[in-house]
matplotlib code that plots the C-alpha trace (Angstrom):
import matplotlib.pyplot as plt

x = [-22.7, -25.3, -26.0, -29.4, -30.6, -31.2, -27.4, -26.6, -28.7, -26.9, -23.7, -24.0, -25.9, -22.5, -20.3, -22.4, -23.7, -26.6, -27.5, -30.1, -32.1, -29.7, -26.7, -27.7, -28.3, -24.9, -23.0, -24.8, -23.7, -20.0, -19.6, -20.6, -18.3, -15.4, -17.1, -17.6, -14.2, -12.7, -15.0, -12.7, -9.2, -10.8, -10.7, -6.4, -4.9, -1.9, -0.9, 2.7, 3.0, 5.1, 3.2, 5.0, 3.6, 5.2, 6.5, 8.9, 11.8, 12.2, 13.7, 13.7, 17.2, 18.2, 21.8, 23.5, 23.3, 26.7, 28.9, 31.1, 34.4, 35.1, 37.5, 36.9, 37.3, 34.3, 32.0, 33.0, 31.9, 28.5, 27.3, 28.8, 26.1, 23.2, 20.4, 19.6, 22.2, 21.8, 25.1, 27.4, 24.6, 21.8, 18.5, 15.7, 11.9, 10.1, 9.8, 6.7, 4.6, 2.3, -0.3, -3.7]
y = [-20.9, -19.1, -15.4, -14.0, -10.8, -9.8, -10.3, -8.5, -5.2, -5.9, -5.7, -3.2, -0.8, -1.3, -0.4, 2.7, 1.5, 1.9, -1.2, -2.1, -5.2, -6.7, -5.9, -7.5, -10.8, -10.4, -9.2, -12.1, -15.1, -13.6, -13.3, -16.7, -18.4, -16.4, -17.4, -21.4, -20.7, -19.5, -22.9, -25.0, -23.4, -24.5, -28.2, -28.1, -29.6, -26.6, -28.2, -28.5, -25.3, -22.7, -19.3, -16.4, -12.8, -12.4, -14.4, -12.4, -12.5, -8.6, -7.1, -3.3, -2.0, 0.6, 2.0, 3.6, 7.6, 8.1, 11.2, 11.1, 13.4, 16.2, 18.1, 22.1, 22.8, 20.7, 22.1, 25.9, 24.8, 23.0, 26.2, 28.6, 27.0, 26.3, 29.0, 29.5, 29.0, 30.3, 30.5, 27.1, 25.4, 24.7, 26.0, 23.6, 23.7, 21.9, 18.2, 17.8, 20.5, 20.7, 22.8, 20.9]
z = [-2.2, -4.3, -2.8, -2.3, -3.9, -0.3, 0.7, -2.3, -1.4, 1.9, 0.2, -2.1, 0.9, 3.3, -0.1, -1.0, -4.6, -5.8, -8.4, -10.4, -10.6, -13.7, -11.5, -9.1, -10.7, -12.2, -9.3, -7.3, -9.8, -9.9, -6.1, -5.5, -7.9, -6.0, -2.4, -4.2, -5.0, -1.4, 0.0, -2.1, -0.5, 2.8, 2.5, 1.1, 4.3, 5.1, 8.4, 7.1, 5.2, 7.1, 7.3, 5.1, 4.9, 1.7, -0.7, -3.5, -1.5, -1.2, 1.8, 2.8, 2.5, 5.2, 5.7, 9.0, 8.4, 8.3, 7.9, 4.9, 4.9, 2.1, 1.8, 2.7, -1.2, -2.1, 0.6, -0.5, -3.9, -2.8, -0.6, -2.9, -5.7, -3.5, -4.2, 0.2, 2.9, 6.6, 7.9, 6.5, 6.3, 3.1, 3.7, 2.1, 2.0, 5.0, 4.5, 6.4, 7.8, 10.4, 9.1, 8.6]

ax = plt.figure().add_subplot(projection="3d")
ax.plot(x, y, z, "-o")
ax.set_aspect("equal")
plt.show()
């Protein structure tokens, strides 16, 4: 599928690029092997092949937020070396903030 200089001014207009004539000619020979290319995939016959959104295996991780015990020794020592506290409890900056 060999692309036009027209659909290439068309392309290049909807990305914002300004090209010149040589770029064109280039840019229009390399997206048509990749379009030639995407053509071929079309005629593999994937009626058997199980749809997957990914394929590394990979699986988010989360964990239950769960309270861990320690002793009242070991909390003494953790708020008596954190630089802000309000009350018995550690004072850190804001995560996310609101302002725009």
């Amino acid at each position: 599928m060999k692309l036009t200089r027209e659909e290439i001014d068309r392309i290049a207009t909807l990305a914002r690029l300004s090209l010149t004539d040589q770029e064109k000619d280039k840019f229009a020979d390399q997206i048509s092997v990749v379009l030639t290319y995407a053509d071929m995939l079309k005629e593999v016959n994937t009626d058997t092949v199980e749809e997957t959104c990914q394929v590394t295996g990979l699986e988010d991780i989360m964990r239950e937020d769960v309270e861990e015990p320690v002793s009242e020794e070991t909390r003494k020592k953790i708020l008596s070396q954190f630089p802000k506290k309000k009350y018995d409890l550690l004072e850190v900056k804001a995560v996310f903030d609101n302002k725009n």
